[in-house]
N, C-alpha and C positions, 0 to 999 in steps of 0.2 A: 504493500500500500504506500502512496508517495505521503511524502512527508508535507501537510500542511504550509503554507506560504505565511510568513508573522505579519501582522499589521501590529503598530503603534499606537494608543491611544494615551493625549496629553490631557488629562481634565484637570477641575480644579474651579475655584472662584476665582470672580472678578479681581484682578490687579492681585496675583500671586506670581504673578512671572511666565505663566503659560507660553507664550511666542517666543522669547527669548530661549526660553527651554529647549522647548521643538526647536530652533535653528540649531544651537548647540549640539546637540546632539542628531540632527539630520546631515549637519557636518563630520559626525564621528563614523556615523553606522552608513551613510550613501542613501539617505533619504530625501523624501518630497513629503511637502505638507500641503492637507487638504484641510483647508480654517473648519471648522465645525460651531460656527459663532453664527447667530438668528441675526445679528445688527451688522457684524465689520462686512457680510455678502456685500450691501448698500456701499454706493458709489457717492460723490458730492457730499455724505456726512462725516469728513474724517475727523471730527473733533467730537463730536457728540460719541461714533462709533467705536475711536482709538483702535483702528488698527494698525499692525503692525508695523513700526516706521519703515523708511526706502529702503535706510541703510540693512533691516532685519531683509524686508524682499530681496534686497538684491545678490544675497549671500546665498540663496537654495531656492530652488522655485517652489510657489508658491500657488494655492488655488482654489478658490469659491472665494477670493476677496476682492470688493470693488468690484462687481463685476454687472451688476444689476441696478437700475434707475429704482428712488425710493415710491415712484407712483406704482413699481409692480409688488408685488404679493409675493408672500417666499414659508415655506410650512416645511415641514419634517420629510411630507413625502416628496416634494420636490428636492430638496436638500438628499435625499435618498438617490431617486432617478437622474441626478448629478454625482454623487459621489462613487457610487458602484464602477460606473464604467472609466472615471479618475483611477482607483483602484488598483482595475483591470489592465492599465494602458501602465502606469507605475511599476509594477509588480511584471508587465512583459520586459520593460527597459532593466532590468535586475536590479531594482531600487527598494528603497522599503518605504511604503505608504506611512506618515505621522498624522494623526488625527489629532488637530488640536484646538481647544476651544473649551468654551463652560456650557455650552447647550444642551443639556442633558437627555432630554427629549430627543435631540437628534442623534444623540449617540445610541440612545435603547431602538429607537428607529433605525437603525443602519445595521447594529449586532442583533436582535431581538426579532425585527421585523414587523410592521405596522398595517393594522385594519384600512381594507381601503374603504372610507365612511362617505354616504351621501351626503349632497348638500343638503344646505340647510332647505327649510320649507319653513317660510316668516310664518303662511296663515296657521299652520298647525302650532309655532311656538308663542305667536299669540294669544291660541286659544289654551295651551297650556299655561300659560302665564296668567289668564281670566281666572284658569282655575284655581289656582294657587295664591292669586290675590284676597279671593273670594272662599276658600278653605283652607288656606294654610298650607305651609309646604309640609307638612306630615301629613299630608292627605297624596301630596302626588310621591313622596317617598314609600307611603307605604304601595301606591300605586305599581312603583317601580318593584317591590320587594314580593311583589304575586309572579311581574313578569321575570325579573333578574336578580334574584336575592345574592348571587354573589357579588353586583356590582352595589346592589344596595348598602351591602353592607360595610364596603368603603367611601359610602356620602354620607355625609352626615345632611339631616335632612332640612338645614339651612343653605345646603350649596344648593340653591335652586336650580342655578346656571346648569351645573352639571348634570342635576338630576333629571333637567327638559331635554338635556340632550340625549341622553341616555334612553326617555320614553319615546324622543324621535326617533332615533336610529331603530328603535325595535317596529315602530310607526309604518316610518319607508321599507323596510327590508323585509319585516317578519324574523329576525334572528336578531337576539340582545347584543349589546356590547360584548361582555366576556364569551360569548360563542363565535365571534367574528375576531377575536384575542386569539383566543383558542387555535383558528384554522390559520389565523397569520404566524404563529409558534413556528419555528423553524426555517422561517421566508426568509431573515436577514443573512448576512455575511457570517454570522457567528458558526455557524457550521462548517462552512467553506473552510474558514482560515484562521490561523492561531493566532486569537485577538490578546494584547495584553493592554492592560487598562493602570495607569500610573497617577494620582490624584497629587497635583502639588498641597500642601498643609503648612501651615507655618502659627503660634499663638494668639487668636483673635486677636487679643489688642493691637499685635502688629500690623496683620490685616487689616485693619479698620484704620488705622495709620497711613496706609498705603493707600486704601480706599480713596479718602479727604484730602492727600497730597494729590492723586489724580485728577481731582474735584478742581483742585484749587488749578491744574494745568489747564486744563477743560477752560476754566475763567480765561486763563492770563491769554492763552491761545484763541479767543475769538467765539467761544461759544455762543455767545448773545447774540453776534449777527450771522452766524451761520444758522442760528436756529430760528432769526427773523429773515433770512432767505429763504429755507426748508419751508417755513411752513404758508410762502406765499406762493410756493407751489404746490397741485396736486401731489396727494402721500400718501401710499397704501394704508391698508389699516395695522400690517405686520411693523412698519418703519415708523408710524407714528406713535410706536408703544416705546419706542427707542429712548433712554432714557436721559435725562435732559431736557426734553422737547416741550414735556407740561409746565416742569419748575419753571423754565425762561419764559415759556408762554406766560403764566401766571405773571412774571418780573415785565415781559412788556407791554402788559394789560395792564398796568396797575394797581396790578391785587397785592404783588407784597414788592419788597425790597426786594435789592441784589443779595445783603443779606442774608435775610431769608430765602432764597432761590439758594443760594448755597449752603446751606445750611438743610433745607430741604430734601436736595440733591444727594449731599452726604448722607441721609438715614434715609434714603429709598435706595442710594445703592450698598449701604452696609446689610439691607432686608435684603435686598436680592443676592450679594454676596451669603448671608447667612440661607436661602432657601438654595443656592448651590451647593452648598457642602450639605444640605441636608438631603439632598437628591444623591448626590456621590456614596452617600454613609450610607444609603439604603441598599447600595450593589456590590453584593460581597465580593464581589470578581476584584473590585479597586484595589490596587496597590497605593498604601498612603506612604508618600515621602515627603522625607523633610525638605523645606522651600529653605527655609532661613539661611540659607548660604548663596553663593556663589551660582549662579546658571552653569558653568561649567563643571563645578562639582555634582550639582544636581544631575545632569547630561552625563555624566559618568557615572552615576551611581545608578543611573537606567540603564545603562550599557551595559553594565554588570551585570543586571536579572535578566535581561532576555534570555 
């Protein structure tokens, strides 16, 4: 039987070092990296998105970054039907694939393999949302917990959001969420090839240190008018979640100080940094290393485990 092909993956939160890593070490082993980031894809937002400076590009090629206008749409399965055949064409040149990026999502999507889910249907989530105004959403959870108890039993039955989605999908199709989970089991890359998974870590406080020095470059580098250019343009709905965009919105409306925009900014992305590491902790696959050094220490101490 042949031996497996390694893919590399870099995870980790926001401003632990992730890019810097991946070069490092795609310099060491003869690798390419495929970004796995929902925002740095997005072209004309390099300050909001921080991706990876020139000087990191120009050291190992580099791919799904900038590459996309912020008016299109960008999701896990596209991020999929892009990366695979990256992969593919990587792995023929005898290089080794680096996966790098905090999108957790896209990563369970790409090893795991992802539902292909219908679109939405507004009038039916309408009328689900009548009902639920009108009885409560322990009325459409239990709803959900006749058709899908095992999905039910990971919503709590305040996430409405998720729970109408859940009774849609069963709606349009006739088969629940966790049965279309189910039949997608085995679809990603994780079979194929000998996936290893490395999560940068370093002591929150420092984190969050790192975070608010970002924050504060994000300022000094032009954030305010690049996010009062962004948003006089059409913006998908994926790119305008991009973080940054509400805080300066709110700073050039009016509503609060710069300030407070930074200050904002800082404890929406220390929440998002803290809901990445609590994505990572939940996949036991993750190798947790220590960040608190050196990118090229880090880079060789992955080199070692493959």
């Amino acid at each position: 039987m042949d031996e497996k092909q390694t893919i590399i993956f870099i995870v980790g939160p926001t401003s632990s070092g992730k890019s810097t890593v991946a070069v490092c070490l795609a310099e060491k082993i003869g690798g390419e990296i495929i970004s796995c980031d929902s925002m740095q894809v997005y072209k004309d937002m390099d300050v909001i998105t921080r991706p990876p400076s020139e000087e990191l590009l120009s050291r190992v090629p580099h791919h799904l970054v900038k590459i996309i206008s912020p008016e299109e749409e960008f999701s896990a399965m596209r991020f999929v039907e892009l990366a695979v055949p990256l992969i593919e064409s990587i792995l023929a040149r005898s290089k080794t694939p680096i996966i790098a990026g905090g999108t957790g999502l896209y990563v369970k999507a790409l090893v795991d393999g992802i539902f292909d889910a219908p679109p939405k249907d507004e009038e039916l989530r309408d009328e689900l949302e009548r009902e639920s105004s009108e009885k409560g959403g322990d009325f459409l959870h239990a709803k959900l917990e006749k058709i899908d108890p095992e999905t039910a039993s990971k919503l709590h039955p305040n996430d409405v959001r998720r729970v109408i989605r859940a009774l849609e999908v069963y709606e349009l199709t006739g088969s629940t969420i966790s049965e279309k989970k189910t039949e997608s089991e085995g679809e990603g890359i994780g079979n194929k090839y000998c996936c290893n998974f490395f999560a940068l870590e370093m002591p929150r406080e420092l984190l969050y240190q790192r975070v608010e020095l970002a924050v504060d470059e994000m300022f000094s580098e032009g954030l305010i008018d690049e996010v009062d250019r962004v948003r006089k343009h059409p913006r998908s709905l994926t790119a305008g979640k991009a973080l940054g965009i509400k805080e300066v919105s709110d700073l050039l409306d009016g509503k609060i100080s710069r300030v407070e925009a930074e200050e904002e900014l800082k404890k929406n992305t220390r929440r998002y940094a803290k809901r990445q590491l609590t994505w990572f902790r939940g996949d036991e696959r993750v190798v947790w290393v220590n960040a608190n050094r050196g990118a090229e220490q880090i880079a060789d101490d992955i080199a070692g485990r493959i």
